[in-house]
N, C-alpha and C positions, 0 to 999 in steps of 0.2 A: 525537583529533588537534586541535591546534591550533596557529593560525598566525597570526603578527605580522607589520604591516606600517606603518613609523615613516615619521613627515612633522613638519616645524618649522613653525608658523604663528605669525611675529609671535613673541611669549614662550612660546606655547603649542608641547610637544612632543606629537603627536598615535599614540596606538598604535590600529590597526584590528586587533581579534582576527576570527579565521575558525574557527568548529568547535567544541567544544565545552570548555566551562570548569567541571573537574570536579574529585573527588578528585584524578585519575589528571593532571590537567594543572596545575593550579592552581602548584604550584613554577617552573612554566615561564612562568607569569606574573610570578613572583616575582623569578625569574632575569632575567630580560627588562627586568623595570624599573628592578633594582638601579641604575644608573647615571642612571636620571630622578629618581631623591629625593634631588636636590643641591637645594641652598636656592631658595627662591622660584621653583620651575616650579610652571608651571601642565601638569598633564597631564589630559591627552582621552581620558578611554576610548571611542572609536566602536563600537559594539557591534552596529551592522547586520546585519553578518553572524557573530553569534555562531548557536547553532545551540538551543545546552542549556546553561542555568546552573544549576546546584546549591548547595544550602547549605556548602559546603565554597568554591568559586566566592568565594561572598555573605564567607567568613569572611576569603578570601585578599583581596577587594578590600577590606573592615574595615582589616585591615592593613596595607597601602598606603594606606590615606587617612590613618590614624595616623603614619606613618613620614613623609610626604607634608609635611600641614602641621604636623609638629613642626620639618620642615626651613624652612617659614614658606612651604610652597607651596599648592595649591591643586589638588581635583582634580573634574572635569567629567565628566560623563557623555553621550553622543549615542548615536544611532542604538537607543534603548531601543522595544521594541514587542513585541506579543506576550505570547507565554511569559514572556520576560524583562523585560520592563514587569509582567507578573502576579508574580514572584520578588521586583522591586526592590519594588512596593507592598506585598506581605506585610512583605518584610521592614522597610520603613520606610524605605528609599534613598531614598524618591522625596522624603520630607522632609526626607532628611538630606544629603542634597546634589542641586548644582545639573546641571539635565537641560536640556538645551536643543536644539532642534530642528537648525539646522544652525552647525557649525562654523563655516564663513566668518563670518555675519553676527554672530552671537552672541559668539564668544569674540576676533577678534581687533581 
């Protein structure tokens, strides 16, 4: 299961996922943001309360960063810790985009 929950901060469109981002959920991520990769957003994945990320997860957020700033936006990552701080650094997120501790101060 997973669950979205969307906030505007300044330019930034902020999505809070809850539960887990997997094979089985990863479209509904997809589906979800279709309407944030209009040109020049800035989006926030807040990840606090993510639960499990998966390499499938890791390919669908690939993809949205792609689609993201081809549209000439930009995308952020928060609330990374754990497990999913261990996924993003395997995977190489943590150098290929920007992670930041809290929303307010940092992004807007």
């Amino acid at each position: 299961m997973l669950e979205f929950t969307d906030r505007t901060l300044g330019n930034a469109e902020v999505v809070a996922a809850k539960g887990d981002l997997d094979g089985a959920t990863a479209r509904l991520l997809e589906a979800h943001c279709r309407s944030l990769l209009c040109a020049g957003k800035c989006v926030v994945f807040d990840f606090k309360d993510l639960q499990f990320l998966s390499s499938e997860g890791l390919r669908t957020l690939l993809g949205l960063s792609k689609r993201i700033r081809a549209g000439g936006g930009k995308l952020v990552f928060t609330g990374i810790q754990g497990s999913i701080r261990d996924m993003f650094d395997i995977a190489g997120f943590l150098d290929a985009f920007p992670v930041v501790d809290h929303v307010e101060s940092d992004i807007a």
